[in-house]
C-alpha positions as CSV (number, residue, x, y, z in Angstrom):
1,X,-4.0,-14.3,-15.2
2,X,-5.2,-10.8,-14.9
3,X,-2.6,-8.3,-13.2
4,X,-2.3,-5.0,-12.8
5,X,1.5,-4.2,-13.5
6,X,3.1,-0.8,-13.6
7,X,6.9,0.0,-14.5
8,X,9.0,2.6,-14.7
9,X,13.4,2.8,-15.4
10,X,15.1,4.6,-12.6
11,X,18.8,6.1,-13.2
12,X,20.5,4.6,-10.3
13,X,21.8,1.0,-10.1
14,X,19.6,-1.6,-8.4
15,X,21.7,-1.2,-4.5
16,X,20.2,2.5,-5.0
17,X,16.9,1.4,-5.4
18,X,17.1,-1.7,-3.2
19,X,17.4,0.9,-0.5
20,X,14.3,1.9,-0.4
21,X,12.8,-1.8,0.0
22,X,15.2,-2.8,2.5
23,X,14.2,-1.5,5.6
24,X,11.0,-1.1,7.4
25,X,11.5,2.8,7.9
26,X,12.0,3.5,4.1
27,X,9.2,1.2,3.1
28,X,7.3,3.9,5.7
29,X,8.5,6.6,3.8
30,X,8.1,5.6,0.1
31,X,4.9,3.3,0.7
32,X,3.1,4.5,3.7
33,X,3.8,6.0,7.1
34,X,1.1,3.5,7.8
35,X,2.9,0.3,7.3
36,X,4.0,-1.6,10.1
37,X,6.7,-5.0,8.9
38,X,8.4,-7.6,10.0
39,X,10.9,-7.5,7.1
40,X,12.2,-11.2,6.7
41,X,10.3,-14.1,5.0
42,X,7.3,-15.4,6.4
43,X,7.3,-11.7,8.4
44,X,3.9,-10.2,8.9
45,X,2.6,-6.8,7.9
46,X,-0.7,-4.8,8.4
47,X,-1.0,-1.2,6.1
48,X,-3.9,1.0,6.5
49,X,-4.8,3.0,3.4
50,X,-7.7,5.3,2.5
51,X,-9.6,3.4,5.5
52,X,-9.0,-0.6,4.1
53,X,-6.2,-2.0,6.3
54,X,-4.3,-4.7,4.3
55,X,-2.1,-6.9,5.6
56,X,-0.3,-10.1,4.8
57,X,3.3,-11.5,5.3
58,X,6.6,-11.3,3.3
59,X,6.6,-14.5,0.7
60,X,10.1,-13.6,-0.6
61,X,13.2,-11.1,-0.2
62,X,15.7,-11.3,-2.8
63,X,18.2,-8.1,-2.1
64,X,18.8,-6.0,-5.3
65,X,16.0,-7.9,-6.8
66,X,12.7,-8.8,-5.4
67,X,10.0,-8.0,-2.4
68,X,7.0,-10.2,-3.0
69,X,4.2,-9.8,-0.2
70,X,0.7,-11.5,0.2
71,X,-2.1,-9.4,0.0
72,X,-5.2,-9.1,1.9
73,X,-8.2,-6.5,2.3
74,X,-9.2,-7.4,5.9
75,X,-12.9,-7.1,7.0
76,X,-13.8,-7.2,3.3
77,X,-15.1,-10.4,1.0
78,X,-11.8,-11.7,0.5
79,X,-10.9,-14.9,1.7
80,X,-7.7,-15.5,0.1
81,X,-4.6,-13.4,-0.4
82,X,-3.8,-11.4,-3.8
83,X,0.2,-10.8,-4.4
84,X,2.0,-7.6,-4.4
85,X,5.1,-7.9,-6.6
86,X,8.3,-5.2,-6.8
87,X,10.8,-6.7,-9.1
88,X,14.4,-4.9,-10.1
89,X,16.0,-5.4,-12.9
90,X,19.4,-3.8,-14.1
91,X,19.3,-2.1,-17.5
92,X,21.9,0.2,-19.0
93,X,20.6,3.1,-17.9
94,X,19.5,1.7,-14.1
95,X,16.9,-0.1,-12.8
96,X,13.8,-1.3,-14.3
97,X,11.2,-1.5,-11.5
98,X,7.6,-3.2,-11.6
99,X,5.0,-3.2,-9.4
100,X,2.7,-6.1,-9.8
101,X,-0.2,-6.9,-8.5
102,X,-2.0,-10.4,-9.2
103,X,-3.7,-13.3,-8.1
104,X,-7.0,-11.7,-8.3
105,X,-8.6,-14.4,-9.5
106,X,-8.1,-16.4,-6.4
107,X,-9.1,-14.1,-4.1
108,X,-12.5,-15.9,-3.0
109,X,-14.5,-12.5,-4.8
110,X,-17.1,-13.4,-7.1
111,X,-16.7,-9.6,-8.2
112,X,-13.1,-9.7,-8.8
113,X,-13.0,-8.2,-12.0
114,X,-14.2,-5.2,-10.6
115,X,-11.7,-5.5,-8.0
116,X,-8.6,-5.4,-10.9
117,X,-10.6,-2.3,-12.0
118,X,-10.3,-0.5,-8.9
119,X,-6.1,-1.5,-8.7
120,X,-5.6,0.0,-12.3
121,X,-7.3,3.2,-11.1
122,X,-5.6,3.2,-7.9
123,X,-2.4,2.5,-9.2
124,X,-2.7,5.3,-11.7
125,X,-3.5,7.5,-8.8
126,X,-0.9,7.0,-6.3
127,X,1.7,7.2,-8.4
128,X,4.3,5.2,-6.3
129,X,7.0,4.2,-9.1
130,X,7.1,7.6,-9.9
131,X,7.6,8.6,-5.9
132,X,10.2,6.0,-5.4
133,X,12.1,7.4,-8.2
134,X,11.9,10.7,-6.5
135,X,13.4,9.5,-3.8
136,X,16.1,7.6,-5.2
137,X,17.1,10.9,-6.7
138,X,17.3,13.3,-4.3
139,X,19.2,10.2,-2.1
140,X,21.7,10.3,-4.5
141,X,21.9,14.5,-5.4
């Protein structure tokens, strides 16, 4: 199934990272100061970014070790919900954190390959692993 999957190790033990996953307000600050949740399964959320609002719900919250949301371009040609994966896993030097995004397939799109196109390149631009990291860091100096 095609994904678009991006990873990075963190120096700080998962809590450290779980931090910034835990709460609505630093979701705002390392995602989006666009993001409006209901952080709890089967809680909603709506995100606008670069003018497409997404929005879905929470499909599972595992502390220290998973956030797995639906995923949904509204007003688009979508008519079923992608997934949005962040997975921690403890390593001996931190956390190993992946960002997944799949279930592009079943999205409804005819064009979806395209669409996995345009999530490598975004992913590639917005750098968020690498700004979460940031964060953790200077949470901990």
């Amino acid at each position: 199934m095609p994904a678009v999957v991006r990873a990075i190790e963190i120096q700080a033990p998962p809590s450290a990272v779980w931090r910034w996953l835990a709460t609505a307000e630093a979701l705002r600050r390392w995602m989006s100061p666009n993001l409006e949740i209901d952080l709890r399964v089967g809680g909603s959320y709506r995100i606008l970014n670069e003018g497409t609002t997404i929005s879905g719900t929470v499909l599972e919250l595992v502390p220290e070790g998973a956030l797995v949301l639906s995923w949904l371009e509204e007003g688009g040609d979508w008519v079923h919900p992608a997934r949005l994966l962040i997975e921690l896993a403890p390593t001996a030097a931190g956390t190993r954190v992946t960002l997944s995004h799949d279930g592009f397939a079943g999205i409804g799109k005819a064009s979806w390959p395209g669409t996995v196109q345009a999530y490598e390149r975004g992913a590639d631009r917005h750098q968020l692993l690498e700004h979460l990291r940031e964060l953790v860091q200077a949470d901990g100096a």
